[in-house]
C-alpha angles and dihedrals in degrees: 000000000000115000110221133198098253093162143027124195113204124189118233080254143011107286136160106245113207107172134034143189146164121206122253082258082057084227102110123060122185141185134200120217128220101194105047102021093238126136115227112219111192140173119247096205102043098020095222118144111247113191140348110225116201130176111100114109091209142049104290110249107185137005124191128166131220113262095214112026131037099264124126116207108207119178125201138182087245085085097259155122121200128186127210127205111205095188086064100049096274101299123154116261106191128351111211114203122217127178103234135042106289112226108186139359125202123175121219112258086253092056100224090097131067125197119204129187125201141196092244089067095250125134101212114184119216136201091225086190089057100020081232117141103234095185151349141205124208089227102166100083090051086063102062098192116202133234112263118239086245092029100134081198137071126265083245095059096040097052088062077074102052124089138141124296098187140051138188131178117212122249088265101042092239090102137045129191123218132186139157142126091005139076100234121080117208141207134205145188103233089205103052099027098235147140104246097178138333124223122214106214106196138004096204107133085191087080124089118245097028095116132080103218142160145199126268128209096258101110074213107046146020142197136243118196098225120187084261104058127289117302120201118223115198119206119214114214119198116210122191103261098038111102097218121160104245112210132225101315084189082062113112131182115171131184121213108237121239105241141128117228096189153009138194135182116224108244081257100055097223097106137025138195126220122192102222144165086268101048136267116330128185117194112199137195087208113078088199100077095056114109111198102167124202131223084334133187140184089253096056093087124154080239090058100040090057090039088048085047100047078052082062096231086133097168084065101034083057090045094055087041087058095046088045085050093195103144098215088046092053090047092050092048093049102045083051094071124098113251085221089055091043086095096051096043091048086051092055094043111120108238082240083070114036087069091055091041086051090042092057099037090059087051095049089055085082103047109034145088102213114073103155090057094053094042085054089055096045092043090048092046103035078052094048099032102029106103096045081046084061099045084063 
């Protein structure tokens, strides 16, 4: 299937859009703008622009819709958080006042929470019926934001920056997800206000902002305790009447920054996927999701692994089903097998092998239904394989 461009929203004229966000109908599309401050309503079907809110003093952050009611949340830098109410032309509805830059909104899937996020690194929680917080959590310190290879400051005063940029309630709406300029991901319990776990996104040290450093006493230079010991990094400084030989200034070398721009829970609420520095991640409460191939190839293809077993070479149909690593694939492979060929399979396999076939067989135990079957294949390979298993 090949997505097409089957509609374009303009603006009256030419403005920067930072936010966006469709309602849950999937009929109302708006944009927030960065330059004038104004919040762009248009219609999905016929592509028409609506309205022009304006009202916010600053450039628009973050925009999320009620999922049950008719209430849009914009956030602004102007340390606010407006509400707009589309059953009554667009007017706002309640205007919720905060004391630093908010940076992203997110309602509760209920709708009768709202989640706000603010520069100064604070999750307030509001009542968007009664415009009444309702809670708050101290998040700066959980995100333990690290000191940037040309930072002039210490790890300690920029984090006072830092802050999270994205928010995601769980299916449920017990639990919310936050994430930002940081490499870590947490997690908190809305009722009691509290860091659940923390999950560290990346370990690679290529990355800017993965370190936690601070300054020496040196005025030219300053440490950074790196996994390795600590290194020293000297700074030149060049005064006007020093003759001192200035490199390429067209020369340009530029770290990524570890940082997460945006989470979201699965509707069931088991697994979640954060867009990162490093890709794409999904984190999952369900193992069985996890593919963690082995010695793979382009050939090994669940195609191929069910056309290699219908050819009845079964000793290779079982090796490409454990590169592959899929756990139904390697059952269904498996079960597929003879038992009057179980003893010669069990002869060709490679040792690499025998030690993967015996750990799954002792997890399917549990599981399966048939014992017998799995007792015959332990008992084949332990028999054949036994005495190299106990060398190890």
């Amino acid at each position: 299937n090949r997505y097409r461009n089957f509609r374009t929203f303009t603006s009256p004229r030419p403005t920067q859009f930072s936010c966006l966000a469709v309602d849950s109908s999937g009929e109302i599309v708006s944009a927030g703008s960065q330059d004038s401050f104004e919040i762009f309503i248009w219609s999905m079907q016929s592509g028409r622009l609506l309205d022009v809110l304006s009202g916010h003093e600053g450039p628009i952050s973050s925009l999320s819709f009620n999922p049950m009611k008719c209430v849009l949340a914009s956030a602004s830098w102007d340390k606010t958080v407006k509400l707009w109410d589309m059953l009554d032309s667009w007017r706002t509805k309640e205007t919720l006042i905060l004391n630093s830059d908010v940076l992203v909104v997110a309602f509760r899937p209920d709708g009768k929470e709202l989640a706000v996020a603010a520069l100064n690194g604070q999750i307030t929680f509001w009542d968007p019926e009664n415009a009444v917080q309702v809670g708050s959590i101290e998040g700066r310190h959980d995100l333990q934001m690290g000191r940037k290879e040309l930072d002039k400051i210490t790890a300690k005063q920029a984090a006072k920056g830092k802050s999270f940029t994205t928010l995601c309630y769980s299916a449920d709406g017990q639990s919310l997800l936050a994430g930002g300029l940081s490499k870590f991901v947490c997690i908190y319990n809305i009722k009691e206000q509290i860091l659940v776990k923390k999950f560290e996104i990346s370990c690679n040290y290529s990355l800017d902002a993965m370190e936690v450093c601070d300054h020496s006493s040196h005025p030219d230079s300053f440490w950074c305790n790196a996994s390795s010991g600590f290194v020293r990094f000297s700074v030149a400084f060049q005064h006007k009447d020093d003759s001192i030989e200035v490199g390429d200034m067209s020369y340009r070398h530029f770290k990524p920054e570890i940082r997460v721009t945006c989470l979201r829970f699965s509707p069931t609420g088991r697994s979640w996927a954060a867009t990162t520095t490093e890709g794409l991640l999904i984190y999952s409460l369900d193992s069985g999701l996890i593919f963690d191939p082995f010695d793979l190839s382009i050939d090994v293809t669940p195609s191929n692994i069910r056309k290699t077993l219908r050819q009845k070479e079964y000793t290779m149909a079982i090796i490409m089903a454990f590169k592959l690593n899929e756990k139904k694939l390697i059952q269904e492979v498996i079960e597929a097998v003879p038992c009057s060929e179980v003893d010669v399979v069990c002869s060709s396999l490679p040792d690499l092998y025998v030690e993967k076939v015996l750990e799954f067989l002792a997890s399917a135990f549990e599981t399966s239904c048939h014992l017998e079957f799995y007792l015959t294949w332990t008992h084949k390979l332990l028999m054949l394989h036994g005495q190299k298993l106990k060398t190890r």
